[in-house]
PDB file of N, CA, C and O in Angstrom:
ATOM      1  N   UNK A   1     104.486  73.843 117.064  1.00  0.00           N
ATOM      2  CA  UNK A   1     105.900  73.715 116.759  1.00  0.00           C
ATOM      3  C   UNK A   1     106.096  72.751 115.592  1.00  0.00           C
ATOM      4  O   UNK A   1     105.242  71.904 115.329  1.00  0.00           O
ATOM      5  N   UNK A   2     107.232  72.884 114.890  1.00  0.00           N
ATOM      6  CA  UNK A   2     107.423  72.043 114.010  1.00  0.00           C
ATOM      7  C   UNK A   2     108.099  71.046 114.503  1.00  0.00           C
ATOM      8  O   UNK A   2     109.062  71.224 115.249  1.00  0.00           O
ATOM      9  N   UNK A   3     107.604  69.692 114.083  1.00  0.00           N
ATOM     10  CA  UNK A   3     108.337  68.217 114.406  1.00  0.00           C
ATOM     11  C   UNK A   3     109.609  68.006 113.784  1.00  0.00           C
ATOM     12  O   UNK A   3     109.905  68.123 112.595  1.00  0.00           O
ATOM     13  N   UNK A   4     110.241  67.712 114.657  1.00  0.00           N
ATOM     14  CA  UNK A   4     111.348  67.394 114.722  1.00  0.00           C
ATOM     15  C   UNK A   4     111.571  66.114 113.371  1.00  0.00           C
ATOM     16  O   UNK A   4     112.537  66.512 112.720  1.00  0.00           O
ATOM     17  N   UNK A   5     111.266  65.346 113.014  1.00  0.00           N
ATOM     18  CA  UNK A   5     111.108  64.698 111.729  1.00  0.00           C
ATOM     19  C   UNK A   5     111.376  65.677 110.547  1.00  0.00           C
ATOM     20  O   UNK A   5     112.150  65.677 109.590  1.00  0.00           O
ATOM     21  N   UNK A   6     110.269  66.632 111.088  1.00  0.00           N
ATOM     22  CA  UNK A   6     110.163  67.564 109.332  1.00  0.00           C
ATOM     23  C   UNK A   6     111.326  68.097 109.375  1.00  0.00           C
ATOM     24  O   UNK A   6     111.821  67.944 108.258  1.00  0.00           O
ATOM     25  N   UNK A   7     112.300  68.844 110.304  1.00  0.00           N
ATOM     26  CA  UNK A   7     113.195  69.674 110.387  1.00  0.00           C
ATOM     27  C   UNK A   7     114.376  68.240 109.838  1.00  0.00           C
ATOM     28  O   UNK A   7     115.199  68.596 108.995  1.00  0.00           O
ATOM     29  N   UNK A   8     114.437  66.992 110.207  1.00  0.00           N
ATOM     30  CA  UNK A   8     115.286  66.725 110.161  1.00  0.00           C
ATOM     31  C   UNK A   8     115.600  65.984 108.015  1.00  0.00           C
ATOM     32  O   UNK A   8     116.607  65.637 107.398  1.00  0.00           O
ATOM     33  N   UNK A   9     113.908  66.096 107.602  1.00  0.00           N
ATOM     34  CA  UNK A   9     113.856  65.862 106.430  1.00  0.00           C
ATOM     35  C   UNK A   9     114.060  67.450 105.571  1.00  0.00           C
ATOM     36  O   UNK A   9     114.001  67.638 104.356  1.00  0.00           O
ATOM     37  N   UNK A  10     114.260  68.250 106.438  1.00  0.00           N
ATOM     38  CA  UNK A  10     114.617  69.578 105.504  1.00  0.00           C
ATOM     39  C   UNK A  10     115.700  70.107 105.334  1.00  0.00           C
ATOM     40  O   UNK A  10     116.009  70.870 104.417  1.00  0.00           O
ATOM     41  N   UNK A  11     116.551  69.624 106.473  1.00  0.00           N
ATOM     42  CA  UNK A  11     118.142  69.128 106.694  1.00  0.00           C
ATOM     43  C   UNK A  11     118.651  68.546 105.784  1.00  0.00           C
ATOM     44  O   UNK A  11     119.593  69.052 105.174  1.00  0.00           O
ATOM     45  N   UNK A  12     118.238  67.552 105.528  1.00  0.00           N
ATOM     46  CA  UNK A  12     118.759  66.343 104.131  1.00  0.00           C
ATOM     47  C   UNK A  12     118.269  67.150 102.741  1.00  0.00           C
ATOM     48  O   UNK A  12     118.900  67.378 101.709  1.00  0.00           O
ATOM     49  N   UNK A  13     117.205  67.413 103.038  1.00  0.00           N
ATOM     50  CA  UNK A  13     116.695  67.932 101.549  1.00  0.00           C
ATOM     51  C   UNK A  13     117.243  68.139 100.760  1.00  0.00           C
ATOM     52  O   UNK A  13     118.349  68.443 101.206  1.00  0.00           O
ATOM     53  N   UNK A  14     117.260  68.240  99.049  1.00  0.00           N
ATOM     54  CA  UNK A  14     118.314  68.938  98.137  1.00  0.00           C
ATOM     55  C   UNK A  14     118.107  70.722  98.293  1.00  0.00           C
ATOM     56  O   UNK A  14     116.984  71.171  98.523  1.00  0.00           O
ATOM     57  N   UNK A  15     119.098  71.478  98.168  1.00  0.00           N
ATOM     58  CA  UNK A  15     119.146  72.784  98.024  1.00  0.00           C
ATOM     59  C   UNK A  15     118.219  73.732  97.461  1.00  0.00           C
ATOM     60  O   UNK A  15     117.905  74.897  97.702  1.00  0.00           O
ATOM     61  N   UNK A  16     117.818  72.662  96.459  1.00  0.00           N
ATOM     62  CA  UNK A  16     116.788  73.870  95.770  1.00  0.00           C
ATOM     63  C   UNK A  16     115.404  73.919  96.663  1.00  0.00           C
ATOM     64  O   UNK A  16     114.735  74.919  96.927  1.00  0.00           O
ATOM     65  N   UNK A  17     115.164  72.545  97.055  1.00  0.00           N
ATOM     66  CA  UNK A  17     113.881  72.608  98.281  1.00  0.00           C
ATOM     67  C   UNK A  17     113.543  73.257  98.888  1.00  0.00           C
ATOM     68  O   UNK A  17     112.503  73.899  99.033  1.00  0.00           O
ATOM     69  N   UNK A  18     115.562  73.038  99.914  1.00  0.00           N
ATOM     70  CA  UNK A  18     115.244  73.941 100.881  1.00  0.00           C
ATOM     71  C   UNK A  18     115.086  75.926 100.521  1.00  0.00           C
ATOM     72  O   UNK A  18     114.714  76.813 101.289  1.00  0.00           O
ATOM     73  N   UNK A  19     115.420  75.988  99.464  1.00  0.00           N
ATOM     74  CA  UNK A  19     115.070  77.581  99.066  1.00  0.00           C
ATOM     75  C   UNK A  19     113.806  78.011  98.956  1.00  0.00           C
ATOM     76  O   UNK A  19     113.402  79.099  99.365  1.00  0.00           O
ATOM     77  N   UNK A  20     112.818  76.738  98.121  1.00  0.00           N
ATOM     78  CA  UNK A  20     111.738  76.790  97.726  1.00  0.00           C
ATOM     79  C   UNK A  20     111.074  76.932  99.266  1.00  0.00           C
ATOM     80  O   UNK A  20     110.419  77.973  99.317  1.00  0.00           O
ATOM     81  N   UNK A  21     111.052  76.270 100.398  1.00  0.00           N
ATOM     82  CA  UNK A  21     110.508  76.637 101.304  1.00  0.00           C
ATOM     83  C   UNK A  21     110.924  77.840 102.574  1.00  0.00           C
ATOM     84  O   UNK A  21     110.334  78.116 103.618  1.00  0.00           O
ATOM     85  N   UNK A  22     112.050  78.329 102.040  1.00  0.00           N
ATOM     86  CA  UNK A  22     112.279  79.537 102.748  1.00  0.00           C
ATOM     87  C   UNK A  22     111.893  81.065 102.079  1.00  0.00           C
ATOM     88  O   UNK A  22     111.999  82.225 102.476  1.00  0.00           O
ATOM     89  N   UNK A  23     111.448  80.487 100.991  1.00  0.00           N
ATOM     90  CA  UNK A  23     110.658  81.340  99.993  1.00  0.00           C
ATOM     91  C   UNK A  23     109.603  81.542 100.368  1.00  0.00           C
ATOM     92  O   UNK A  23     109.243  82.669 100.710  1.00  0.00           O
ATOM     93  N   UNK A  24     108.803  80.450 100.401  1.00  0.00           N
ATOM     94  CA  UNK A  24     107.572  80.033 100.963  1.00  0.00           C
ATOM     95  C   UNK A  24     107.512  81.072 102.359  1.00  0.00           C
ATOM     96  O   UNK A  24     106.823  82.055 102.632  1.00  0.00           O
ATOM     97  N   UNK A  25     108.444  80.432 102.980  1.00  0.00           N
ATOM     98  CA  UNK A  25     107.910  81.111 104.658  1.00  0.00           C
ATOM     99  C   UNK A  25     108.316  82.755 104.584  1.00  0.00           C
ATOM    100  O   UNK A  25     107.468  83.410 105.190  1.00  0.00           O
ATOM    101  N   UNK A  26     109.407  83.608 103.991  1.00  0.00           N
ATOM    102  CA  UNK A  26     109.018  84.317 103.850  1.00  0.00           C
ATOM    103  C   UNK A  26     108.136  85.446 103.315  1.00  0.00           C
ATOM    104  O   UNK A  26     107.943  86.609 103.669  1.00  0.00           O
ATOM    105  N   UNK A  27     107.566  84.493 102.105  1.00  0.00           N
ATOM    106  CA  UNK A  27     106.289  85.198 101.443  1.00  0.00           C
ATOM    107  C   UNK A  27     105.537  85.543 102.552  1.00  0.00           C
ATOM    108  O   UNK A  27     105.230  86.654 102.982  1.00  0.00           O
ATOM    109  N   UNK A  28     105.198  84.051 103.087  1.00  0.00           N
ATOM    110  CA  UNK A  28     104.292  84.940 104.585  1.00  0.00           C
ATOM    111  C   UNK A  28     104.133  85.519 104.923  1.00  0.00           C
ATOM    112  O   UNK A  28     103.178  86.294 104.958  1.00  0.00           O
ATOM    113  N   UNK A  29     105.687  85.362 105.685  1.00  0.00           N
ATOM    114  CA  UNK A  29     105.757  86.485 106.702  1.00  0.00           C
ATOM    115  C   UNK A  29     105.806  87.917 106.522  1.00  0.00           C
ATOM    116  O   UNK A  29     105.326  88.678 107.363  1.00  0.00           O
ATOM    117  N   UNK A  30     106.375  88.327 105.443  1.00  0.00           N
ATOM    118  CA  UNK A  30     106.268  89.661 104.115  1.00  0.00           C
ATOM    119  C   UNK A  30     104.295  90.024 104.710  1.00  0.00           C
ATOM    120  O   UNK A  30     103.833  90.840 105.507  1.00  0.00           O
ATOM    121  N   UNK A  31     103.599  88.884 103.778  1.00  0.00           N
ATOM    122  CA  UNK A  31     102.209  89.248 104.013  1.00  0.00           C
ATOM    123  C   UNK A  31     101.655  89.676 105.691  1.00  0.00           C
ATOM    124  O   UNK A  31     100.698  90.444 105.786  1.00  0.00           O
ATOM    125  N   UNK A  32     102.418  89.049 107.148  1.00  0.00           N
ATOM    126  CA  UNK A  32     101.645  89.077 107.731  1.00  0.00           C
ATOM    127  C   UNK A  32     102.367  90.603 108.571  1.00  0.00           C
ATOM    128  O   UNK A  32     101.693  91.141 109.450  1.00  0.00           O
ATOM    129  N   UNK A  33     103.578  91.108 108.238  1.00  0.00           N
ATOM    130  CA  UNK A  33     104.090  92.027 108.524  1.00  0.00           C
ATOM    131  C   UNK A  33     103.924  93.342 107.602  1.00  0.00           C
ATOM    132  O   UNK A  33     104.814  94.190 107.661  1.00  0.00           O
ATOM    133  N   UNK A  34     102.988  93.509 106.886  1.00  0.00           N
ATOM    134  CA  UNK A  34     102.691  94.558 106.023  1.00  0.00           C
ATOM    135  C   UNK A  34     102.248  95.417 107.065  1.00  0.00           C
ATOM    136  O   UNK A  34     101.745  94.866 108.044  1.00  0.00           O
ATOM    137  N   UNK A  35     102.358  97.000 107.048  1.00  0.00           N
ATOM    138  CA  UNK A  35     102.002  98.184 107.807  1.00  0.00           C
ATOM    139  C   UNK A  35     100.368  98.036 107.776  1.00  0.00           C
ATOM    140  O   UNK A  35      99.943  97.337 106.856  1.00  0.00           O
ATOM    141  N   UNK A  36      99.525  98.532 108.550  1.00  0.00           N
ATOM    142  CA  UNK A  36      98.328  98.920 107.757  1.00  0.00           C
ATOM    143  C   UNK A  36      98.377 100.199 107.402  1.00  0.00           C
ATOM    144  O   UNK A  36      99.327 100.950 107.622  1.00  0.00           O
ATOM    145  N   UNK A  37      97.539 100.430 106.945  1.00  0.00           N
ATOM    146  CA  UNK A  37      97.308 101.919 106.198  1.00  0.00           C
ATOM    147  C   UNK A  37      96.914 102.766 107.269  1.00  0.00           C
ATOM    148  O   UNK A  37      96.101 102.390 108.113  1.00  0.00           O
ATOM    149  N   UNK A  38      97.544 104.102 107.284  1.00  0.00           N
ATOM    150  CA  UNK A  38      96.851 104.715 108.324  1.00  0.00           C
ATOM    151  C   UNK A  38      95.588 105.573 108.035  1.00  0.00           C
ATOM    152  O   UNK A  38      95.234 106.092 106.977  1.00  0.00           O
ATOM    153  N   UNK A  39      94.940 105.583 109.399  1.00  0.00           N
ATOM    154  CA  UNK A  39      93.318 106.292 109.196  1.00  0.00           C
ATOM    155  C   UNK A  39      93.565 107.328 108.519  1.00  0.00           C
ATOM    156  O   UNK A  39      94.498 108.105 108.724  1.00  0.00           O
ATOM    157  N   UNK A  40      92.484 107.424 107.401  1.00  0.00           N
ATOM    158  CA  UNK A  40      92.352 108.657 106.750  1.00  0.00           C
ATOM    159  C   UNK A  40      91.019 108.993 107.716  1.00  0.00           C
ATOM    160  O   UNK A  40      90.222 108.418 108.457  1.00  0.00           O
ATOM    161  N   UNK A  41      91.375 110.493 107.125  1.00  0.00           N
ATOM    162  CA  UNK A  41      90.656 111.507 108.117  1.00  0.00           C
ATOM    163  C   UNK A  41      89.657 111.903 106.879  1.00  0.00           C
ATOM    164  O   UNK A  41      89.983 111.953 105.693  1.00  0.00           O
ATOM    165  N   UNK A  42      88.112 112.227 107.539  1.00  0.00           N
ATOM    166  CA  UNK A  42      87.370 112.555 106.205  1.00  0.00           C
ATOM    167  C   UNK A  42      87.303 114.158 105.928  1.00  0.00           C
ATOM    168  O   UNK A  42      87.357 114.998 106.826  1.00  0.00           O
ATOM    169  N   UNK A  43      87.186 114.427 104.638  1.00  0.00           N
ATOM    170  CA  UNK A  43      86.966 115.484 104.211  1.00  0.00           C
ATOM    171  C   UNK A  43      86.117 116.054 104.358  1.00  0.00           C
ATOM    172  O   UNK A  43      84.913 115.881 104.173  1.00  0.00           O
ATOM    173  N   UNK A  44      87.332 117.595 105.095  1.00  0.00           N
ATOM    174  CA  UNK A  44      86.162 118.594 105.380  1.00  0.00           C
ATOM    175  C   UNK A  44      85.495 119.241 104.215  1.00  0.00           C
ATOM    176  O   UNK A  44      85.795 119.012 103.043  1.00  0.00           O
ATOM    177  N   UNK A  45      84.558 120.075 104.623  1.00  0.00           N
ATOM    178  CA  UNK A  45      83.820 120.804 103.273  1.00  0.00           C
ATOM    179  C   UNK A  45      84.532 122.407 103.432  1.00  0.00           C
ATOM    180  O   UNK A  45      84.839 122.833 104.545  1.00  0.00           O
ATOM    181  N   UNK A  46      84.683 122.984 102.534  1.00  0.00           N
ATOM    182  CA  UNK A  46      85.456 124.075 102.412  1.00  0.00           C
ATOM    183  C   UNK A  46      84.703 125.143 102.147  1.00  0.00           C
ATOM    184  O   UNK A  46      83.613 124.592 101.990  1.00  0.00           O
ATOM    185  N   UNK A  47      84.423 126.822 101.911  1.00  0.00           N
ATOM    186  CA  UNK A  47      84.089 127.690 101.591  1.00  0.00           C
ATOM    187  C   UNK A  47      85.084 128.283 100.356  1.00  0.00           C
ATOM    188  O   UNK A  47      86.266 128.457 100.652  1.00  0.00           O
ATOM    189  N   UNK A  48      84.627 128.611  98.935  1.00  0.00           N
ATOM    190  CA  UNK A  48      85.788 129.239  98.078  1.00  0.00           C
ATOM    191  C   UNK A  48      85.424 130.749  98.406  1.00  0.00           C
ATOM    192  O   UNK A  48      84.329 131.094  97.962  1.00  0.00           O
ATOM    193  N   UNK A  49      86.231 131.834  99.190  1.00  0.00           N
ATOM    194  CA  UNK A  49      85.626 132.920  98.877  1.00  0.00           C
ATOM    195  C   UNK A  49      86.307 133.837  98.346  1.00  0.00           C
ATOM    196  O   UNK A  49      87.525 133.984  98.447  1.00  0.00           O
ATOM    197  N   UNK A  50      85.215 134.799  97.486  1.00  0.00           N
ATOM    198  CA  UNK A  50      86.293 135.267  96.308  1.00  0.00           C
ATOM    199  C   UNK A  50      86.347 136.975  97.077  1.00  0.00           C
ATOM    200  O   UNK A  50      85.577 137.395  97.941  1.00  0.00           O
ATOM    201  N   UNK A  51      87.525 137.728  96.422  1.00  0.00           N
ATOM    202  CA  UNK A  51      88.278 138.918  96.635  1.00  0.00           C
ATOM    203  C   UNK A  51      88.700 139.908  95.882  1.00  0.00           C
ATOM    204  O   UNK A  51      88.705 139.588  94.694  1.00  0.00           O
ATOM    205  N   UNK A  52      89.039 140.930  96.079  1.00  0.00           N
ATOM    206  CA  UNK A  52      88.987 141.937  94.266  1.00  0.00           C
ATOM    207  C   UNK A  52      90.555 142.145  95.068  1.00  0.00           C
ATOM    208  O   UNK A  52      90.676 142.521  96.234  1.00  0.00           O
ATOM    209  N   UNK A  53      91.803 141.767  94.042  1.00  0.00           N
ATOM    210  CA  UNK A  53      92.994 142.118  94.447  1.00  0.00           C
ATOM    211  C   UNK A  53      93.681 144.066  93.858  1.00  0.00           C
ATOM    212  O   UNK A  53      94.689 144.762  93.984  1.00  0.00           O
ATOM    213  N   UNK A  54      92.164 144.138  93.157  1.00  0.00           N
ATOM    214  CA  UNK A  54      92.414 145.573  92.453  1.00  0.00           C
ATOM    215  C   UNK A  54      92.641 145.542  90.756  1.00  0.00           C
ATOM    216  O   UNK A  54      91.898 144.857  90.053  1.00  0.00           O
ATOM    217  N   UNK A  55      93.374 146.085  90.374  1.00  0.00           N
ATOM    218  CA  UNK A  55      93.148 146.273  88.570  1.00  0.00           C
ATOM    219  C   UNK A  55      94.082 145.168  88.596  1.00  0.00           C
ATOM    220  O   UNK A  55      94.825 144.684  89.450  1.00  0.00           O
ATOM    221  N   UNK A  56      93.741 144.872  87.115  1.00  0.00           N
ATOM    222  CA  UNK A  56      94.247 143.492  86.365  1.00  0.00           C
ATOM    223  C   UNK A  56      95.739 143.483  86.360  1.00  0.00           C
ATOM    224  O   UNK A  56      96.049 144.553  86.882  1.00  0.00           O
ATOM    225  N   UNK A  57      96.665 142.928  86.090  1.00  0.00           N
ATOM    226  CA  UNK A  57      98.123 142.838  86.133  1.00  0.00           C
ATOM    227  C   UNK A  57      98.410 142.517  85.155  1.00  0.00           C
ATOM    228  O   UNK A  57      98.203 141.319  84.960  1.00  0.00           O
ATOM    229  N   UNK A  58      99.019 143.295  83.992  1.00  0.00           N
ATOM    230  CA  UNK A  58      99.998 142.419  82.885  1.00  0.00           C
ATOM    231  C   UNK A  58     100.990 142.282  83.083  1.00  0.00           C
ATOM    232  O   UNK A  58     101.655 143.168  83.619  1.00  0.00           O
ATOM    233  N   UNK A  59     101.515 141.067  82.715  1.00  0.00           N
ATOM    234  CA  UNK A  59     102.412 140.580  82.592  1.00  0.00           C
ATOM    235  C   UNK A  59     103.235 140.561  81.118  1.00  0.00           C
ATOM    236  O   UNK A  59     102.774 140.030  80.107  1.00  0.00           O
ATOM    237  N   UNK A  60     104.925 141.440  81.212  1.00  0.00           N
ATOM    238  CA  UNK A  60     105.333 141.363  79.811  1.00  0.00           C
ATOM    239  C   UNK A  60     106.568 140.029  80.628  1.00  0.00           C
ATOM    240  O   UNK A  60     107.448 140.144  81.481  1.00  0.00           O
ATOM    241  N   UNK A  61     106.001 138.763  79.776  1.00  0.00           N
ATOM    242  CA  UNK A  61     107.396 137.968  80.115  1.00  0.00           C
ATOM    243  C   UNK A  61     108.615 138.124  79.205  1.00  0.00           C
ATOM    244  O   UNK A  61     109.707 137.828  79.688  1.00  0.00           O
ATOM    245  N   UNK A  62     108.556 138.520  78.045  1.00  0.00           N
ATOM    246  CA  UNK A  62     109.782 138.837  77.555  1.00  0.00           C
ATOM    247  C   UNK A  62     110.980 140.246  78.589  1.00  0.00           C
ATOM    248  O   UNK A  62     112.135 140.544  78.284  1.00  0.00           O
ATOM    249  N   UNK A  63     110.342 140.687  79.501  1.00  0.00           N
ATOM    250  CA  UNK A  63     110.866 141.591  80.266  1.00  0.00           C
ATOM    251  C   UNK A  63     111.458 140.804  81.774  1.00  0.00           C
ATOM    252  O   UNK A  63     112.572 140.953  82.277  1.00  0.00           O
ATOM    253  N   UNK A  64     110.696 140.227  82.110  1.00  0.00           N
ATOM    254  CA  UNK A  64     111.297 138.987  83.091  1.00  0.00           C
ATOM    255  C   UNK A  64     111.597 138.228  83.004  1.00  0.00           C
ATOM    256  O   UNK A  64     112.077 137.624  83.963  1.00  0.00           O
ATOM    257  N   UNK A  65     111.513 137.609  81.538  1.00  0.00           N
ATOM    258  CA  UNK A  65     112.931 136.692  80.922  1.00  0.00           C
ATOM    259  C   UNK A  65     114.559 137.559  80.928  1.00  0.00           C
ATOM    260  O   UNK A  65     115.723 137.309  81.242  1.00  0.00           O
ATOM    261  N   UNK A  66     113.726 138.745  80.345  1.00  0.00           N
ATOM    262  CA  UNK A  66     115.510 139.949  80.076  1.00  0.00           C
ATOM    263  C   UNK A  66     116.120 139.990  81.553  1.00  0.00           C
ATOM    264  O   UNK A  66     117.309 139.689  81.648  1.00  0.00           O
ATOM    265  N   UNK A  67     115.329 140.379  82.875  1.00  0.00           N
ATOM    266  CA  UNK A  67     115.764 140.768  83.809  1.00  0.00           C
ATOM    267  C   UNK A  67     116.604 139.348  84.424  1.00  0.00           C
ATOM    268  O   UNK A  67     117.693 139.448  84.991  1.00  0.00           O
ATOM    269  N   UNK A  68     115.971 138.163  84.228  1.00  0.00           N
ATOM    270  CA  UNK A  68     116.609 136.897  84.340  1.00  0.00           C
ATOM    271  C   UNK A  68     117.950 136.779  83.999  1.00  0.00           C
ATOM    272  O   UNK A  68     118.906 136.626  84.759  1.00  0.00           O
ATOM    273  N   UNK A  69     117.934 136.875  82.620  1.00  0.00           N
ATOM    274  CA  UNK A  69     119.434 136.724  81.948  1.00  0.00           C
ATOM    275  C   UNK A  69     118.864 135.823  81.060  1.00  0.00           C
ATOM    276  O   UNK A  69     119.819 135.275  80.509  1.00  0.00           O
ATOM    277  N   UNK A  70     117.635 135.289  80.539  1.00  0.00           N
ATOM    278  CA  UNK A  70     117.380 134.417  79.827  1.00  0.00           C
ATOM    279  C   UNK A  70     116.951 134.823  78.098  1.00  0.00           C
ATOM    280  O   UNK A  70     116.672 133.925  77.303  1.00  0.00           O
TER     281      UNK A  70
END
């Protein structure tokens, strides 16, 4: 606990003191209330597997810009 002395010299204190040490104590407490990080999960290993979707697709974008309105 804090002594009763100190509280009563932080009472009197000038203003800016007492800011400087409520600064102080909440820096702390900021630090001791931080979240932790939550567990990362490790990475699985994946398979890429490939597929034939059939013949190639062109694309005219000046035609799906027109159909847009653009």
């Amino acid at each position: 606990m804090i002594a009763q002395e100190m509280l009563i010299q932080l009472q009197h204190a000038p203003l800016v003191e007492r800011i400087q040490v409520i600064e102080v104590l909440l820096q702390s407490v900021k630090q001791e209330i931080k979240p932790p990080e939550p567990p990362r999960q490790p990475n699985k290993p994946f398979i890429v597997r490939q597929f034939n979707l059939g013949s190639d697709v062109i694309v005219d974008r000046d035609a799906i810009y027109r159909e847009r309105g653009m």
